[in-house]
Steps between C-alpha positions, in 0.01 A plus 500: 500500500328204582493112496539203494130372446373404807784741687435753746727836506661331783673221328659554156380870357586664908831383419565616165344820587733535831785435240375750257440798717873412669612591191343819442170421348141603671334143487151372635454124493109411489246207583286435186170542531261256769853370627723598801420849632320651180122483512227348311256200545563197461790437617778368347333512144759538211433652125711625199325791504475630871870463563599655173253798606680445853828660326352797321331597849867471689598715235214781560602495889889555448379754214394680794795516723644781536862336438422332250548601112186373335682464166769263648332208625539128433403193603662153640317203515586157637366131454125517325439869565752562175260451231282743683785765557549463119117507409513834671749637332333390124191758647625717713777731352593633853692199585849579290682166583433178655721236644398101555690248736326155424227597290206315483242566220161377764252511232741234287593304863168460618341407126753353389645300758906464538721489227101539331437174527131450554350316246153622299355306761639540798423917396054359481577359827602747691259768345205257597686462855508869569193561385341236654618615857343892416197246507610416868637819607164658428274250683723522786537859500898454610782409266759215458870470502663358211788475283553786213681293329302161497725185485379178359570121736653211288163335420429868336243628802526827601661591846329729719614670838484781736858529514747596236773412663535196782527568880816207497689463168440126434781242421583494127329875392600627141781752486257804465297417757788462747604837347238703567440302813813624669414839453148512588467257787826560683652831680656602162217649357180372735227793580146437606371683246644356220208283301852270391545457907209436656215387218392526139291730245098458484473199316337723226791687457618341166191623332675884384820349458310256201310788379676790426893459439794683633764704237233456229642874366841402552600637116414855642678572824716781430672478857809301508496163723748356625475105612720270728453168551664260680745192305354230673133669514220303432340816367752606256300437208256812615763738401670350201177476346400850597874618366446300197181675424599805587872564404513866481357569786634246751860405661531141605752397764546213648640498855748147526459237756178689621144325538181634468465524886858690476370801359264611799751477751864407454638895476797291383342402179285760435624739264443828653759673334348446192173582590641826658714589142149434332319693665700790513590490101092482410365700831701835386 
């Protein structure tokens, strides 16, 4: 298991996996790849395609356990590490079942924008912003923090930082900010490895995510998925629309009076039971 995106197995995944292996299961929560304590240079580089690959390789190590039964793994995935965990499974017919709390689709998030609202436009800019800083990056011989998911001021300029989230939540902050905010920055779910904590992605970052996109074989998955989101999530739409394309294969729930912040930590909310009864119907 792993996620959210930006996470570190400390924060959201540590504690599913804790909760998993209470009940029975053998579990191993994971950094992705150039993040936390997994290797690989640069740091704190994201792409569709290394954290999909990031699953299939947790899968070869708990292959090899010696109590483990290969032919009964699955995977759960939180946040924007979901469209990954169910990438995986459309290649990779080891993986027998996957579960999603707040699924994010990346690829479509950092393209697309929220709620896919960049224009035509806005999509030229921030291509020719990226790929103007590999310009930079390459004379300097360093590389620059920036948003993955590039927002857009009111005069329609696009903001840059180093920082995803602020040191001080400022007066008047939109409701997901504040949400993911109060996880990140404060004792609930603060860790100083978390790129969501502390800093943000190479600025380059969004490059893969416009490239190549995530669940682009979603017709073929032949492992059941099961997805919960959150009521009040902002996210929600990630798994009805992956439910609506995928009816056969996918279970939607939707967990009441829960946010998408809910669904990494409030045990309260999260519906472990479920993922428990799902995972021991499809793992058998």
């Amino acid at each position: 298991m792993s996620g959210p995106f930006g996470a570190v197995k400390e924060q959201s995944s540590g504690l599913y996996a804790n909760e998993f292996a209470r009940r029975g299961f053998v579990t191993i929560a994971f950094d992705p790849s150039f993040s936390g304590e997994s290797g690989g240079e640069v740091r704190d580089v994201a792409s569709p395609e290394s954290y999909t690959e990031d699953f299939s390789a947790t899968v070869d190590f708990l292959g090899l356990q010696d109590d483990v039964d290969r032919d009964r793994i699955g995977v759960q995935a939180i946040c924007g590490l979901s469209g990954m965990a169910i990438t995986a499974a459309t290649s990779d017919s080891r993986i027998k079942a996957v579960a999603t709390a707040s699924m994010y689709d990346m690829s479509r998030s950092v393209s697309r924008s929220h709620q896919d609202s960049y224009t035509p436009q806005q999509r030229r800019e921030v291509i020719d912003y990226y790929s103007r800083q590999r310009w930079v990056d390459a004379e300097n011989g360093t590389y620059a923090r920036g948003f993955h998911e590039v927002p857009f001021d009111d005069d329609g300029n696009i903001v840059t930082g180093n920082r995803i989230l602020p040191e001080a939540l400022p007066e008047g902050a939109d409701p997901v900010t504040s949400s993911f905010f109060d996880y990140y920055r404060t004792d609930r779910g603060y860790h100083p490895r978390s790129v969501n904590s502390n800093t943000a992605w190479t600025a380059t970052t969004p490059a893969s995510f416009f490239a190549f996109p995530l669940l682009a074989r979603l017709d073929e998955i032949t492992a059941p998925v099961l997805l919960a989101a959150g009521a009040d999530a902002h996210s929600r739409y990630y798994s009805e629309d992956v439910h609506g394309e995928a009816p056969k294969s996918t279970e939607l729930i939707i967990v009441p009076g829960a946010d998408h912040v809910d669904l990494y930590d409030r045990k309260d909310l999260i519906p472990f039971d479920r993922f428990e009864t799902f995972f021991l119907e499809n793992l058998k």
